[in-house]
C-alpha positions as CSV (number, residue, x, y, z in Angstrom):
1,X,0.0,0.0,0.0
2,X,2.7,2.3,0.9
3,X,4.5,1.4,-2.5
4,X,0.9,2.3,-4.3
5,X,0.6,5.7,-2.8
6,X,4.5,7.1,-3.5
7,X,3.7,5.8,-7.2
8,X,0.6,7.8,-7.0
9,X,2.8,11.0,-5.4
10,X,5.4,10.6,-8.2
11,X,2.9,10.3,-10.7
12,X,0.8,13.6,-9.6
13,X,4.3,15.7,-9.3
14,X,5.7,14.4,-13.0
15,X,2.5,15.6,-13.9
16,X,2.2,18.8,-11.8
17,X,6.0,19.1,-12.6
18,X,5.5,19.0,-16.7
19,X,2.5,21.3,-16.7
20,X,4.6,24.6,-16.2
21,X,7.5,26.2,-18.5
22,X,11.0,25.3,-17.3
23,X,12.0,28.1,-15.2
24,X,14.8,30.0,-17.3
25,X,11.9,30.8,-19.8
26,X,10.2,32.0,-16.4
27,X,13.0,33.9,-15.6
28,X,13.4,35.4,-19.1
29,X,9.3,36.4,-19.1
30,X,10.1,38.3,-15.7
31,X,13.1,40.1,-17.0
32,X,11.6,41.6,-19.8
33,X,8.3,42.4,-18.1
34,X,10.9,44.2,-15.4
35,X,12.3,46.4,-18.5
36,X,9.0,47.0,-19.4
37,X,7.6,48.0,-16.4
38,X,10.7,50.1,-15.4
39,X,10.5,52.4,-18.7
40,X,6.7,52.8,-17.8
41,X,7.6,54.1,-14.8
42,X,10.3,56.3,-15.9
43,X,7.4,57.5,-18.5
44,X,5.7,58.6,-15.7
45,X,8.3,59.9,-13.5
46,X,9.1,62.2,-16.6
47,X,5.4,63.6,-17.4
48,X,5.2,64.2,-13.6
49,X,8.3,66.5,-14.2
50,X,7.2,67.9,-17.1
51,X,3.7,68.9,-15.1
52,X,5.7,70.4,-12.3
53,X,7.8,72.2,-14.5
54,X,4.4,73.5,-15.8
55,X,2.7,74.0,-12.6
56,X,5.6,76.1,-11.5
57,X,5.7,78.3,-14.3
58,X,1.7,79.0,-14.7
59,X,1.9,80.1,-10.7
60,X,5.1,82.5,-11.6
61,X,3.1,83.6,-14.1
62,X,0.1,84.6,-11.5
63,X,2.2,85.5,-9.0
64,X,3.8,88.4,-12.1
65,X,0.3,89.3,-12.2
66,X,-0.4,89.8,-9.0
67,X,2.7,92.2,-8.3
68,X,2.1,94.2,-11.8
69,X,-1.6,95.0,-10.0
70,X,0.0,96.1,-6.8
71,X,2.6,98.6,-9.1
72,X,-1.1,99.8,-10.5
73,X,-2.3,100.1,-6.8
74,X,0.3,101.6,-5.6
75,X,0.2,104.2,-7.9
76,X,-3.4,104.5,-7.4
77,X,-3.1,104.9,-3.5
78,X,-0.5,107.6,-4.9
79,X,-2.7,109.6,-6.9
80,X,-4.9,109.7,-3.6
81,X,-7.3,107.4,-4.3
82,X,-8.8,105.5,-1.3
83,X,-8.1,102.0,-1.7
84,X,-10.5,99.1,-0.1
85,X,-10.2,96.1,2.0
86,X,-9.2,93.6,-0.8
87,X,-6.7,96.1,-3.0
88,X,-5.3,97.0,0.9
89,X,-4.8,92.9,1.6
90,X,-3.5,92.6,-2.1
91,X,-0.7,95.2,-1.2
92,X,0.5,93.3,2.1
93,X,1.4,90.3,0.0
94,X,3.5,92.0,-1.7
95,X,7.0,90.7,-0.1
96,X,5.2,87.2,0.1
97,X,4.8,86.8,-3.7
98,X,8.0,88.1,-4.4
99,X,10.0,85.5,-2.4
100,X,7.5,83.3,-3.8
101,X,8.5,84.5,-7.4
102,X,12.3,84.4,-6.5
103,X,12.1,80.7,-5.5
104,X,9.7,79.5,-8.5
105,X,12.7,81.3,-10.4
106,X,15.5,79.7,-8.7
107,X,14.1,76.5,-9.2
108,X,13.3,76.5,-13.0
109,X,16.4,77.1,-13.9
């Protein structure tokens, strides 16, 4: 009986054994899925870049905005008109967006 049963188990693990690739084609599959997979992800490391790079330049761009305003509201405020709430608020970032624009600089180049 115990003869029968290790025939049996060598029988189901030649057949387990020959249903599966040999493993260097395995190992060949896996290493080029790996090259694929790593150019994906450098694909999408780069567009993320790119999109940064973007990002920062659209909020320079604002931020240019912003300060040309104040120049008019400065100028405004020195022709003696009375400036409200929001243009007053507006003026006090002043120093903000400019180290703001100075870094965004710095770091694009």
């Amino acid at each position: 009986k115990k003869q029968q049963q290790k025939d049996q188990t060598q029988r189901l693990i030649n057949i387990v054994a020959n249903s599966f690739p040999p493993p260097p084609a395995a190992a060949t599959a896996t290493a080029q899925t790996s090259k694929k997979q790593q150019q994906d992800q450098t694909k999408t490391t780069s567009i993320t870049d790119v999109d940064a790079m973007r990002e920062a330049r659209r909020k320079r761009k604002k931020l240019l905005k912003n300060l040309k305003a104040i120049e008019k509201l400065r100028e405004m405020e020195s022709d003696g008109k009375i400036l409200n709430e929001e243009q007053l608020t507006k003026i006090a970032k002043e120093e903000e967006w400019r180290a703001e624009v100075e870094s965004l600089e710095h770091n694009l180049k």
